[in-house]
N, C-alpha and C positions, 0 to 999 in steps of 0.2 A: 274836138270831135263830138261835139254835143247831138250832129245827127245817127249817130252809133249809141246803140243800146246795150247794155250786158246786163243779161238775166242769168241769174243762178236758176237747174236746172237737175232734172234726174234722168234713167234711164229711159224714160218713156220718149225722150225724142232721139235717138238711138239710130231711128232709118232717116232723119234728115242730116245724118253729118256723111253718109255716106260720101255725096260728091267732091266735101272739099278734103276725106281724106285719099281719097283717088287722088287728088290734084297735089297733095301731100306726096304721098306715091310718088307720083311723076316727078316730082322737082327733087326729090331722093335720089332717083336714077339719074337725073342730067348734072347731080353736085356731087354726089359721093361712087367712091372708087368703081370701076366696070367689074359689074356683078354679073348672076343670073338673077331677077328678078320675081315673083311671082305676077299672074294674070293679072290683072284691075279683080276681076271677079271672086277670086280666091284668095287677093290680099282682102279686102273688105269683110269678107266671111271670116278670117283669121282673125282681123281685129276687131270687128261687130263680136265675136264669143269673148276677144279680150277686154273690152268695153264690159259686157255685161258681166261677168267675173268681178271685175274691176269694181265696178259701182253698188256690187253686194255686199264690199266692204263699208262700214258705219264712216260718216266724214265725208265720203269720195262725193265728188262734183262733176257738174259738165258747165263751164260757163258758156252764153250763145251770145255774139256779136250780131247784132240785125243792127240793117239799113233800112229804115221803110219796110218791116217788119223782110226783109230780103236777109239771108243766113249768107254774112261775108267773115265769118270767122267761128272758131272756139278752141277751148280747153277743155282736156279732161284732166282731172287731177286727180290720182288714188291714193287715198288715205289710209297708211297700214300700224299696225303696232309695232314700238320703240322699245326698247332699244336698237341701235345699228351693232352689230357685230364687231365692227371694225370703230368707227366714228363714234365719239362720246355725241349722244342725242337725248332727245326726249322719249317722253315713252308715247309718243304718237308720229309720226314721219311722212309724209308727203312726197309721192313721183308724180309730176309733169309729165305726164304718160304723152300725152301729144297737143299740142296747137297749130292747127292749121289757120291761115289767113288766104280766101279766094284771090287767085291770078291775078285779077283784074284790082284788088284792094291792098296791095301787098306794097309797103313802101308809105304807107297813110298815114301808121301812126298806133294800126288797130292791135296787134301784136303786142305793144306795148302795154295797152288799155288794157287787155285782157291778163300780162303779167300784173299790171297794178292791183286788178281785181282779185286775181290768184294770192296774193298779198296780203290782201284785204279782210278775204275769206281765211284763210291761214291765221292769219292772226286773231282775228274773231275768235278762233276755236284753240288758241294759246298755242298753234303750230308752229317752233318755229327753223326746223332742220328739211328741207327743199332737196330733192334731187331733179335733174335735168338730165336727160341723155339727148347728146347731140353727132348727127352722122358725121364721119370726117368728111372733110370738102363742105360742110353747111355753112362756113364761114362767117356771112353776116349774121347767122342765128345766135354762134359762137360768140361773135362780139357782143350781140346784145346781151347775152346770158352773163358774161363779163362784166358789161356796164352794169350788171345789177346787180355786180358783187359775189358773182357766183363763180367758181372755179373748177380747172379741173381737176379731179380726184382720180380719175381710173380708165382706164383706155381696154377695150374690150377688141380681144384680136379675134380672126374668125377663119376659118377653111369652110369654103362649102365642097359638097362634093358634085354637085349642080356644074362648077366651073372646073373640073376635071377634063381632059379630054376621054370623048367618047360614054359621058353620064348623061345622062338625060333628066330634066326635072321629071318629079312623079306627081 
């Protein structure tokens, strides 16, 4: 994939991942279990504040996949303080908060590149306890995260009240 770029990055480019986590979004809703949703408009805003939150923390990254300087992927990784509560860890810990890869680039190879780099960087900075959370139904995300040696630890169950009869999102 030598015409794919990965730059390490900070907050400041923030309003260009919007599109591909919309497109994140969307493939959420067509693999995992029938939800109610939030808007494209108001998921973005939910995770544009979680992004900037996120990268306040010392460590946290965004890495960007460009094509011909074109935005066909990234990573945000947040860097928090260690110990785990549960899990014997280090005193610094790492969430794979998100990796998006654009529609059109998905299946390339890019995904990959971007966990190597996630890797890369992690380890640079003597990190070496990873979380991942992945939707149920993500299934090839799932295997990937597998083939790279990561497993599952915890399954997160969920009632909305959104999918109640007669609730309405607010």
């Amino acid at each position: 994939m030598a015409d794919v770029e990965i730059s390490r990055v900070g907050i400041e480019v923030v309003d260009r991942l919007e599109p591909l986590w919309l497109a994140l979004h969307e493939h959420h809703q067509s693999v995992a279990p029938p939800a109610v949703y939030q808007p494209n408009d108001r998921s973005w805003a939910a995770r544009r504040r979680a992004y900037v939150e996120w990268m306040a923390s010392p460590g946290s990254f965004i890495l960007l996949a460009e094509r011909e300087r074109d935005l066909v992927g990234y990573a945000l990784v947040h860097v928090h303080a260690g110990p785990d509560d549960t899990w014997v860890t280090g005193d610094r810990m790492a969430e794979l908060e998100t990796i998006s890869v654009s529609p059109a680039a998905r299946g390339q190879g890019i995904g990959t590149l971007l966990l190597d780099r996630v890797d890369a960087e992690l380890a640079a900075e003597g990190i070496n306890d990873l979380f991942i959370a992945a939707l149920t139904g993500n299934d090839a995300a799932i295997r990937l995260y597998e083939r790279r040696g990561l497993r599952p630890v915890m399954v997160h169950l969920a009632r909305f009240a959104a999918d109640q009869p007669g609730d309405q999102a607010g």
